[in-house]
N, C-alpha and C positions, 0 to 999 in steps of 0.2 A: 059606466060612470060618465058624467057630463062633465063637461071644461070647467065648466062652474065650483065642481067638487072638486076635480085637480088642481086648481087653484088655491081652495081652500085647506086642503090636505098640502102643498108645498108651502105656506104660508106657516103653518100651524111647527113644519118639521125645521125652519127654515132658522140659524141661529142671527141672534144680532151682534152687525157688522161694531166690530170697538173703534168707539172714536179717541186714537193718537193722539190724536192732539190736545185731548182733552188732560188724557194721561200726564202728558210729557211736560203741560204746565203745572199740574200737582206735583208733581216731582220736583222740578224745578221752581216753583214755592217754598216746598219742605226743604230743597238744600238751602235757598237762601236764606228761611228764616233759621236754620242750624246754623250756616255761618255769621248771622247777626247774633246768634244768641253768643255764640265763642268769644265775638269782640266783645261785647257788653263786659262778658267775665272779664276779659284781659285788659280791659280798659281798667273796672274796678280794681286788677290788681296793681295795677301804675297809678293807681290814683292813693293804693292803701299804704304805696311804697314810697312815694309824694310826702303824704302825709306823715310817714315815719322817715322822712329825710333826717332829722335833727339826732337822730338815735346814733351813737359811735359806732365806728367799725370793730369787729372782734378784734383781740390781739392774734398775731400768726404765731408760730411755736417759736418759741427763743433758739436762741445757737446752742450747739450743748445738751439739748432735752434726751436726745435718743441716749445719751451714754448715763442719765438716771436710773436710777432703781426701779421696774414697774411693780406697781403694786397690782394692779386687774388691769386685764385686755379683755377686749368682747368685742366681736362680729355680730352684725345689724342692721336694722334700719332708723335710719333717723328719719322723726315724723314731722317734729315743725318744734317752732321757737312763739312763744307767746306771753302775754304781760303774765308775769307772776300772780299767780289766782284768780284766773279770768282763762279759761280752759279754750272760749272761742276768737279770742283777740289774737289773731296771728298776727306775728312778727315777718313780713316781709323783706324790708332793708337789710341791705348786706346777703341777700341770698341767703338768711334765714328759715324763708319759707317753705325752700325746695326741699322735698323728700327725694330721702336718697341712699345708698347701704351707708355705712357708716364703719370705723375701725375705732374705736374707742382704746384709750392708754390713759390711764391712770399712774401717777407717780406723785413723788414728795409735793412737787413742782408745782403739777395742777393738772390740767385734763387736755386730754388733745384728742379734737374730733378729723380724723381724716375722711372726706368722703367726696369720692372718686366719681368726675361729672357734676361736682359742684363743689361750692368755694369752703375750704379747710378754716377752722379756727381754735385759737388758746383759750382757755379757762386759767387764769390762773389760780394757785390756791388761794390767794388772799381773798379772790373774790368769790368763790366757791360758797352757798349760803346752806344746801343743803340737797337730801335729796329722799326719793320717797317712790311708794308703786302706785300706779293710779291704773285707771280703767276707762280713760278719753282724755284727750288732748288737738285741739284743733278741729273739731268733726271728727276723731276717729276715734270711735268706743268700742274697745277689746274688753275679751274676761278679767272680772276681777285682778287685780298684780299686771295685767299684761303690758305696762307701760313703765319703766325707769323714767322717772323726773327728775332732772337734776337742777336747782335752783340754782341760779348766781346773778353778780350783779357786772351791768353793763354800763358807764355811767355811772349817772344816777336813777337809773330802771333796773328792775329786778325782772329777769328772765327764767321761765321755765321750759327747759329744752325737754325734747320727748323721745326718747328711744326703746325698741325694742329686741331685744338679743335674738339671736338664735335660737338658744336653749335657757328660757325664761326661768328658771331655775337659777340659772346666775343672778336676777335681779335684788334676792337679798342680801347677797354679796356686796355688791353696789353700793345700797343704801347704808348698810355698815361701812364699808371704807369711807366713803364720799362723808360720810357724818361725821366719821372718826377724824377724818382730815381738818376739816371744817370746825373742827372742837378745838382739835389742836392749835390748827394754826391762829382760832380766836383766840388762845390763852400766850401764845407768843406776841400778839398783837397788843395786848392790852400791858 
């Protein structure tokens, strides 16, 4: 063999060196634009919560409530809070927006959302409008029923809060009580 060919045969076997540095700025592109893309979002969520500044704060549980009658409890998750018939309008203000489990108590009273890691609030019956199963709320589309909606009013906006049980089988439960209540308490009202 001649040098010539030895040369030619190490060349041929010979792997190409990786250029580092080439790498380590693609990399370090894709995090930055990851981390621009996060503010962008969280920017638009202070902006959407801005914009629902004028919206009241839920009521907190009255004195008294625990020693009511329950009518239904249910463990869960709660999905979001949104304009009443508008499935993509999330309600952000007041910590709203945050998904979170959820402990649900039902009674004469009204409704009480405790959920652990984010801010608790009352329902009460007066403002209780109604409630019903759906299959999206907020960006989140489950089977058929797999969403308790509970409608009520906040102000003067009508809220549709979004939850889901544990054992989705309770949901029609729900919807009966919650309506039942709701009936009633319109006929005391009037």
């Amino acid at each position: 063999m001649t040098t010539q060919t030895l040369y030619q045969l190490a060349e041929q076997k010979s792997a190409e060196v990786t250029d580092w540095s080439a790498r380590i700025s693609w990399v370090i592109g894709l995090v930055v634009l990851v981390v621009f893309v996060y503010w962008l979002m969280r920017q638009g969520w202070k902006w959407r919560g801005n914009l629902q500044s004028d919206l009241a704060a839920p009521a907190t549980v009255p004195d008294g409530y625990a020693d009511g009658e329950k009518l239904l409890t249910l463990s869960g998750r709660y999905h979001a809070s949104t304009t009443a018939g508008q499935w993509l309008d999330r309600i952000v203000a007041h910590g709203l927006g945050t998904r979170s489990r959820v402990e649900l108590t039902l009674t004469a009273d009204g409704l009480d959302v405790a959920r652990p890691g984010a801010a608790d609030f009352f329902v009460p019956a007066a403002d209780l409008r109604g409630a019903r199963t759906e299959r999206a709320l907020a960006g989140k589309v489950l089977p058929e029923g797999g969403l308790l909606v509970i409608t009520w009013a906040l102000g003067d906006r009508l809220i549709d809060s979004g939850f889901r049980s544990d054992h989705s089988a309770e949901h029609p439960a729900w919807v009966d009580a919650v309506n039942h209540l709701t009936s009633t308490t319109e006929g005391i009202a009037r």
